[in-house]
C-alpha positions in Angstrom: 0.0 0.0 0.0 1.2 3.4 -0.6 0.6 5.5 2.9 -1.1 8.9 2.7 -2.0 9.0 -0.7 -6.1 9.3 -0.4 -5.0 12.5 1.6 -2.8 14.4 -0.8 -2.4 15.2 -4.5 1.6 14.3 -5.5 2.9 16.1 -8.6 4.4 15.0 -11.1 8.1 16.7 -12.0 8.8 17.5 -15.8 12.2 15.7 -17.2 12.5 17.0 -20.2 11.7 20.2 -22.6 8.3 19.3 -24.5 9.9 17.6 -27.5 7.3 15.6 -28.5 3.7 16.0 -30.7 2.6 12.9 -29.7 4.7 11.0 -26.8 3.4 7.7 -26.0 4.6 3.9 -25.2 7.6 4.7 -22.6 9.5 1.2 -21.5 12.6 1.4 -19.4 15.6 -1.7 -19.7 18.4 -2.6 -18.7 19.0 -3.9 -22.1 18.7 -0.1 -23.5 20.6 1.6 -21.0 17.3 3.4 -19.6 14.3 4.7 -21.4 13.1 4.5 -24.4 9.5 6.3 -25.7 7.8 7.1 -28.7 6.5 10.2 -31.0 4.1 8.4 -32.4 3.1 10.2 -35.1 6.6 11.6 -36.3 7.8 8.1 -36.4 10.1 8.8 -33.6 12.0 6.6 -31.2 12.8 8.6 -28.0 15.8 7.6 -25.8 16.5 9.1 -22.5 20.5 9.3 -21.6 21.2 7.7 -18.3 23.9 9.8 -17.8 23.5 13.3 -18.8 19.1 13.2 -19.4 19.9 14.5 -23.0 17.5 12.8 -25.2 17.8 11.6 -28.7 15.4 10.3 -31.7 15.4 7.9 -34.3 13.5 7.4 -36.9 11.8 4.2 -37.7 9.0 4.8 -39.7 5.4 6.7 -40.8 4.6 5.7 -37.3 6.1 4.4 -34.2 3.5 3.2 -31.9 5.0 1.0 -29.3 7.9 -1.2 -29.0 9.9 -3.3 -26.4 13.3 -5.5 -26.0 14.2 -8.6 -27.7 15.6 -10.9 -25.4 18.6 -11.3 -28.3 19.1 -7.8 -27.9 17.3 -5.2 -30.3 13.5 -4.4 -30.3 10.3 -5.0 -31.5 8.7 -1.6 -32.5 4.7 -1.7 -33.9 4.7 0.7 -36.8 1.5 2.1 -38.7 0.4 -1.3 -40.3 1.9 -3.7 -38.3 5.2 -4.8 -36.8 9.0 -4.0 -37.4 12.1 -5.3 -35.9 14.7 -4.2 -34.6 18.4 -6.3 -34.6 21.6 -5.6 -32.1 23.4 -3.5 -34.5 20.0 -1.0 -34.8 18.8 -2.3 -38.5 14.9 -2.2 -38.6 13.2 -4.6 -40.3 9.4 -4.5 -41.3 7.5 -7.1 -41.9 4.6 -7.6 -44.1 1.7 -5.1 -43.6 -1.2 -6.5 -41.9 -3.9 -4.3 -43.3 -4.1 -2.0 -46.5 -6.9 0.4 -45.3 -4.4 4.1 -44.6 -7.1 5.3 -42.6 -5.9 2.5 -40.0 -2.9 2.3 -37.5 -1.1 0.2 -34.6 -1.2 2.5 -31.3 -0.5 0.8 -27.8 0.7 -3.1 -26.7 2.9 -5.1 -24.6 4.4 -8.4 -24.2 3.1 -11.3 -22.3 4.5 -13.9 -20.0 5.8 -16.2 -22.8 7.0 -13.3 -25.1 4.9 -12.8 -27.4 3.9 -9.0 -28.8 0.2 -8.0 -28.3 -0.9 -4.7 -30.2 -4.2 -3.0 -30.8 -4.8 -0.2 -33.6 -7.3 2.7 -34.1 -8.4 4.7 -37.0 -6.8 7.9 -37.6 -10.5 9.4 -37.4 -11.4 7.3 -34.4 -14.3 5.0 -36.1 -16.2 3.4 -33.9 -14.8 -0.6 -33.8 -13.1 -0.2 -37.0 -10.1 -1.6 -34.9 -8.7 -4.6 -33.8 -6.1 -6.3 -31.2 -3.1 -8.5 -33.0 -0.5 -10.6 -31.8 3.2 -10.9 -33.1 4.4 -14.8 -32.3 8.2 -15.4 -31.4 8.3 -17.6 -34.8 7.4 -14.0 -36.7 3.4 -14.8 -37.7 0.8 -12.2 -36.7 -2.6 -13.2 -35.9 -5.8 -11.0 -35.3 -6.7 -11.6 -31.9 -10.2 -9.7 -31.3 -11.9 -6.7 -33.3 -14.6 -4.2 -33.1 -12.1 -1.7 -31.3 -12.4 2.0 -31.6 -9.3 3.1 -29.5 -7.0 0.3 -28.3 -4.8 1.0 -25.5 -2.9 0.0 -22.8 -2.2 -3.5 -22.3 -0.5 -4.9 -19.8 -0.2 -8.0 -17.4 -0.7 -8.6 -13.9 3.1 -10.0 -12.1 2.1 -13.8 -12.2 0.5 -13.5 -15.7 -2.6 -14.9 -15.1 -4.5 -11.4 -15.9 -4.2 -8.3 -18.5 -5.5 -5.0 -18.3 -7.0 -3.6 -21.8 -8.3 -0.2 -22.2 -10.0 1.0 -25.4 -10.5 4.5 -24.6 -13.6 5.1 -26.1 -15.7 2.9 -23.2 -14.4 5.2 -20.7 -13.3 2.6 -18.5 -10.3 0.0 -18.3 -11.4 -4.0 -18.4 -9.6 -7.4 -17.3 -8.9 -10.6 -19.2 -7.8 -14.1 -17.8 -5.1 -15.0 -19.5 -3.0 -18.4 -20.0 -0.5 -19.4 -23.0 -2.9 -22.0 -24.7 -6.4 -19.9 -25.1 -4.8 -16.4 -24.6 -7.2 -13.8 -23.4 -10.3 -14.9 -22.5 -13.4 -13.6 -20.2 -13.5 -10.0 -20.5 -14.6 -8.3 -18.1 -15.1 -4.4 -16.2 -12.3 -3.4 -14.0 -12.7 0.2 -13.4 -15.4 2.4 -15.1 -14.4 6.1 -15.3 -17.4 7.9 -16.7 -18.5 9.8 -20.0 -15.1 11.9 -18.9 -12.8 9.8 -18.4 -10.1 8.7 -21.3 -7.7 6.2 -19.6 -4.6 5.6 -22.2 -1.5 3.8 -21.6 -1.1 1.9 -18.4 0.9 -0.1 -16.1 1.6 -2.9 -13.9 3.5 -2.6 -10.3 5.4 -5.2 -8.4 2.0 -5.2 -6.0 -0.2 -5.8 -8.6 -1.7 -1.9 -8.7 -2.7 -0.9 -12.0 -1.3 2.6 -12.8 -3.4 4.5 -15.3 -3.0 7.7 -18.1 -5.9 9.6 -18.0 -5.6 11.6 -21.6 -7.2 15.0 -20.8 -7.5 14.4 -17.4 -4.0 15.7 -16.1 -3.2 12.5 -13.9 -2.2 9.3 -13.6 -4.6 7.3 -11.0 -3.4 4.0 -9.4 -6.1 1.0 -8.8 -5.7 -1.9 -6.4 -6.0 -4.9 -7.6 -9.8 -5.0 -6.4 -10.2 -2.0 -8.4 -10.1 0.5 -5.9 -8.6 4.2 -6.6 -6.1 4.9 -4.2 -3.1 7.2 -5.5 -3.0 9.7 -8.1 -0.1 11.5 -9.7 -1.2 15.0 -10.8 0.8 15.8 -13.9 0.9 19.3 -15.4 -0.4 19.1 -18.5 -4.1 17.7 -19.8 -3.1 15.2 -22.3 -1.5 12.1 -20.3 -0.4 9.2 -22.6 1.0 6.3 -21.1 3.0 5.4 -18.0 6.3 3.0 -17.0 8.4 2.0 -14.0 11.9 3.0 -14.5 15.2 3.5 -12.3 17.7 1.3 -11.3 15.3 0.3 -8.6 12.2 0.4 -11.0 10.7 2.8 -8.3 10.0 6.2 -10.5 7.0 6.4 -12.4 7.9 7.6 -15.9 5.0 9.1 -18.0 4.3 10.3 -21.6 2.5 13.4 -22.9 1.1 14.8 -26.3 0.0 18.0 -27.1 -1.8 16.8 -30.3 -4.4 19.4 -31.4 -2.9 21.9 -29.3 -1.7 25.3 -30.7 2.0 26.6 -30.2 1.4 29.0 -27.6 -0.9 26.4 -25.5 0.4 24.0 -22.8 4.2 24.5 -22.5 4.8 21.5 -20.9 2.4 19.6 -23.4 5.0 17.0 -25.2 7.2 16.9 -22.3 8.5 13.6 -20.1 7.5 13.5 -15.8 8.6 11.4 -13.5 7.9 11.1 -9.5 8.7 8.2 -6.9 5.4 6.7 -5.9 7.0 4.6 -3.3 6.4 1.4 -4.7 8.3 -0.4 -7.4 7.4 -1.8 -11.2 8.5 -5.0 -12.7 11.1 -5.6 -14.8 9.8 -5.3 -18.5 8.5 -8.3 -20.7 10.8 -8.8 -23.4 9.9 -10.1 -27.0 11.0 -13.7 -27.7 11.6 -13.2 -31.5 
């Protein structure tokens, strides 16, 4: 548990200048040096320098939407129409498109237990269900998982894998799968229901099993037990929170991701920029890709 936090609002502190459009997706590893995030739409792959906090980008493609470590070094990055990856000396590699329809594109996933890449899309003009959720197997074959999305976001698992957290965006609220390696995701289910206000995004897992949530437009992060109760939030600075990561050497600061997408040059300073606070309670080490 996390004392004191039902009585006080803690505040996020900014990291960096706002250098992103659209930041989203952070991951921290070992593997990497730190953290790693995105800028979605520019394409961008953000790294944080462990040593100085100078940040620099790479581009990887019309779109970088998420990524993580391959446990042979490398990543796995989702780009606008499926998957691309990574090798130890840096070369990307993309593999065959999995949709033709431009109006479409990946946006938020994560690795499960046994290493294999989940990722959900969205269309560019937000289309109810015109989305779906795919999965990218060690062996290099992609398989539609589920569809009718509108806004797929934030997956991730609980720490013994038996659960995963899914938000798409547009039902306002964040649900929970059962999950094993032979059937996958199964019994969907309501976890936490926001209201006609509420937008959660990108989201984490913590060593306790709390589920840490990005509420875009909402200025926060808001942590839920695992029964689904709300009992920390992180205010951040800026209205449009994307997504959220344990980093460190201990894994005990909360990274997270803003955008300032639709915002106009003189609005939001901060919008774009990286925070990070110590929550006092630690993450898991990331789930790498097996491919």
């Amino acid at each position: 548990m996390i004392a004191g936090w039902q009585e006080q609002q803690v505040r996020a502190e900014q990291a960096t200048g706002s250098l992103a459009h659209h930041g989203e997706g952070p991951v921290w590893s070992p593997s990497w040096g730190g953290l790693r995030w995105v800028d979605m739409l520019a394409g961008d792959v953000l790294t944080l320098g462990d040593a100085d906090g100078a940040v620099s980008r790479r581009h990887v493609g019309d779109v970088a939407a998420a990524l993580r470590p391959r446990r042979g070094g490398g990543a796995v990055i989702a780009v606008e129409r499926g998957f691309a990856l990574e090798g130890p000396d840096g070369t990307v590699t993309a593999l065959e498109p999995l949709w033709d329809d431009a109006g479409v594109r990946m946006n938020e996933g994560g690795c499960d237990p046994d290493g294999r890449f989940w990722c959900g899309s969205m269309a560019y003009d937000q289309a109810p269900g015109a989305a779906a959720v795919y999965r990218l197997d060690p062996d290099g074959s992609a398989h539609e998982v589920f569809g009718g999305v509108t806004v797929s976001n934030g997956l991730e698992w609980s720490p013994d894998g038996s659960l995963a957290y899914y938000a798409d965006t547009a039902t306002h609220r964040v649900d929970v799968f059962d999950h094993d390696r032979e059937r996958g995701l199964t019994g969907r289910r309501p976890f936490v229901a926001l209201g006609d206000d509420g937008n959660p995004d990108g989201l984490t897992v913590d060593a306790e099993g709390g589920v840490w949530v990005a509420l875009y437009g909402g200025g926060a992060v808001h942590r839920y037990t695992a029964a689904g109760r709300l009992d920390a939030v992180v205010e951040v600075p800026t209205p449009k929170v994307t997504a959220c990561t344990f980093g460190g050497a201990g894994l005990d600061e909360l990274w997270i991701t803003t955008s300032r997408e639709g915002m106009g040059p003189d609005e939001e300073p901060a919008a774009g920029a990286l925070f990070h606070v110590q929550p006092g309670v630690a993450g898991r080490p990331v789930r790498e890709f097996a491919g």
